[in-house]
N, C-alpha and C positions, 0 to 999 in steps of 0.2 A: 655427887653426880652432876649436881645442877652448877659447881664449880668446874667441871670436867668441860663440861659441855661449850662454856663461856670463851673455857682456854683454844678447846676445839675451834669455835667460831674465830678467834682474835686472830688465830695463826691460819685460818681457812685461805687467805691468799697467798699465800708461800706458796700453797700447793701447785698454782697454776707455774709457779718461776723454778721449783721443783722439778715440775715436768718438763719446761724446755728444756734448762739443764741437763737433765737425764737424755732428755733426745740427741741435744750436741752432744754429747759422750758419747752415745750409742752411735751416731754419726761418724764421727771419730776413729771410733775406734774398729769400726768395721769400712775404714776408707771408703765410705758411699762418694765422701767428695776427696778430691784433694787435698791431703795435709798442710801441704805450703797456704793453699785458699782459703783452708778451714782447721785455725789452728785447734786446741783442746779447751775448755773452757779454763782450766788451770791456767795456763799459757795467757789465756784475755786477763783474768783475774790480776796474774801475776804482772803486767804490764799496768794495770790499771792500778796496781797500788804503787808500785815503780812509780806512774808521772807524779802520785798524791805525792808520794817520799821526795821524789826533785822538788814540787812543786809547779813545773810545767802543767798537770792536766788541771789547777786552781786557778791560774792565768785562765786560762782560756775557757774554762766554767764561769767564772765571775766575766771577762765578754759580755759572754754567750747570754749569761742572765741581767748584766746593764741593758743588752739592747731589747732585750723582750721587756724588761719594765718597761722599759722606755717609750716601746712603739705604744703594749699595752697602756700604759698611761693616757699616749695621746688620744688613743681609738677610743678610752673610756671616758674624758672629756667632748671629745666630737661626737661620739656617736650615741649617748643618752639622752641629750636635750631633742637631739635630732629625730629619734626614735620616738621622743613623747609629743612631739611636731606632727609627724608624720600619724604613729597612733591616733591621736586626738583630734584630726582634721580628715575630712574624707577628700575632699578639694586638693589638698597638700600630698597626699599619699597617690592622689590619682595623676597626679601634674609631674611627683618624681618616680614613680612607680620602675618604668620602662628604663630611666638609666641609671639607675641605683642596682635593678636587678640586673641588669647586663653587667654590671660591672662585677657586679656577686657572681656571677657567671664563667668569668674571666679566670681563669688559672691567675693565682700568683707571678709565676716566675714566668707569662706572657709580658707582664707591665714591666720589667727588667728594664729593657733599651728604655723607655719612655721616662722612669724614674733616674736613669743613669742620664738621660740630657738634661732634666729637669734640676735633678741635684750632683751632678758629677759621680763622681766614683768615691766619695769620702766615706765617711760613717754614718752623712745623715740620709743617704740613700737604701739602706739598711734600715734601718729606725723608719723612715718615712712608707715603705714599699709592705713592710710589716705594719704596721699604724693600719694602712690603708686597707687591708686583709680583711684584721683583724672586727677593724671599724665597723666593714659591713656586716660580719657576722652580728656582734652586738647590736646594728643598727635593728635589723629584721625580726630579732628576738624583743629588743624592746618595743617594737609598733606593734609588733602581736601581742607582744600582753599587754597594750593601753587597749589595743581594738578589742579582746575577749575581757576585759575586766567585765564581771558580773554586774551586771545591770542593773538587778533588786538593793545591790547597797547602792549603787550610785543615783537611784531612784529615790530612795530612802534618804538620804543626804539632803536631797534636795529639797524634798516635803517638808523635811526639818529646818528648811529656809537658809541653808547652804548655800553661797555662792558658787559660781561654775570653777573658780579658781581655788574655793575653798574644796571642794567634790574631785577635785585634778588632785592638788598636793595632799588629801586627807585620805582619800577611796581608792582613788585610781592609782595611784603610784605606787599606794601598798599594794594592791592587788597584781601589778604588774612583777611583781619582784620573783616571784620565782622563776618568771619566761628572762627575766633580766639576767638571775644568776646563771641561768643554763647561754645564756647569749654571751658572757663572762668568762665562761669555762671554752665556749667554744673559741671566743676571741685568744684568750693566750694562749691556749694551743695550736692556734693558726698561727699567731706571731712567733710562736719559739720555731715551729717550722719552718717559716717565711727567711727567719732569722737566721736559722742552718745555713739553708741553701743558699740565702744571698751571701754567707761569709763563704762557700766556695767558690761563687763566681762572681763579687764584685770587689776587689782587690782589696782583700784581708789577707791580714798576717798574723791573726791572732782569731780567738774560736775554735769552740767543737766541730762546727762546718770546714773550717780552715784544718784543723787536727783531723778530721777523719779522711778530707782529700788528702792530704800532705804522706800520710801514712800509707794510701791508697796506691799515689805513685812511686812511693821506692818499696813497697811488697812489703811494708811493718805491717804483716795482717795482726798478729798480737794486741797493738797499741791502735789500731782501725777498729776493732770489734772493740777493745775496752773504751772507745770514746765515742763510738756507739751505743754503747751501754751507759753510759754517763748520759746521752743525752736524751734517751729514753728513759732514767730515772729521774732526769730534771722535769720530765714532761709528767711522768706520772706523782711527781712530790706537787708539782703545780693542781692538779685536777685535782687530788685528794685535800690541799688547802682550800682550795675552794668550795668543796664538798664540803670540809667540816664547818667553814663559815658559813657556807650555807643554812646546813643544820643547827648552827648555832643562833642563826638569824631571820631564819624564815621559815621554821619547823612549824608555821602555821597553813604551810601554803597547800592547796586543795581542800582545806578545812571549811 
């Protein structure tokens, strides 16, 4: 029973991808929408093993995923030290408070023109524009957990004749780590999005962004929803990495 039960739980999220499924069917096949707009989910499937079989939707998956490491990468160098700057100083968080959050503020694909004069139209306006997204999510998650680190051990550090620097890298930065990993999950999932939409409108020729407009304008609805679908399972294989690092690494957090 108790192995029943385990199986039940492992496969408990199928259910949810199940149920769409079954809705585009029933959708479908009761023309709610347009067939030509809404082909069968057979029809998506089938198309999306078609590009795997060419090898076209592998191009443009591996893109898609250079440039989200990429931006990621930067946003996780800039925006950790920055965040444990800002956490750990009241002076520092009050002085960039107002343009850190406006910029947090700011829609993405507003900074568009502003990154395209800055960096042209290449690939590193892509990388930079998702970097930049991404960063601030990170940034905001990591100064909230240096600001809410638990007081009684950083108090306690210190009795024990702890240095401020030693009480920062010993207390405080473990402690911060679970708001860090939640500010991580949010960052590359900002930058894979950032990442889409900048490869449909800033002169790509390759990408899931680039593949799902391309297919948008000559009506491949088949090959649009299965690269749709690709890129919503990039996003969900990304959170679930994370999550399980997570729990592999900070299963102490709240304790």
């Amino acid at each position: 029973m108790t192995g029943g039960r385990a199986l039940a739980a492992r496969f408990k999220p199928l259910l949810g991808l199940c149920l769409m499924v079954a809705l585009w069917e029933f959708a479908f096949r009761m023309r709610l929408i347009d067939p030509v707009l809404l082909p069968s989910p057979v029809q998506a499937l089938s198309a999306f093993w078609h590009g795997l079989r060419e090898g076209t939707l592998w191009v443009d998956f591996e893109r898609t995923i250079v440039r989200t490491a990429s931006s990621f990468g930067i946003a996780l160098v800039l925006a950790v030290p920055l965040g444990i700057l800002l956490g750990s100083s009241d002076k520092v968080y009050q002085a960039l408070e107002f343009p850190i959050d406006f910029f947090r503020s700011t829609p993405a694909s507003a900074m568009f023109p502003l990154f395209l004069i800055l960096f042209g139209s290449g690939e590193g306006t892509k990388i930079a524009v998702a970097a930049f997204g991404a960063a601030l999510a990170i940034l905001f998650n990591v100064a909230y957990g240096v600001m809410h680190a638990r007081k009684q051990r950083q108090l306690a550090a210190r009795v024990m004749g702890a240095s401020r620097l030693k009480v920062l890298t010993d207390v405080t930065l473990w402690e911060c780590l679970p708001q860090t990993f939640v500010g991580m999950r949010s960052g590359v999932s900002l930058a894979l999005v950032i990442v889409i939409v900048a490869e449909m409108f800033i002169g790509s020729t390759d990408g899931l962004g680039q593949r799902i407009l391309k297919s948008q304008m000559v009506f491949d609805m088949p090959d649009m929803y299965s690269s749709i679908f690709a890129a919503g399972a990039l996003g969900y294989v990304l959170n679930l990495l994370f999550i399980v690092v997570e729990r592999r690494f900070v299963h102490w957090g709240g304790k």
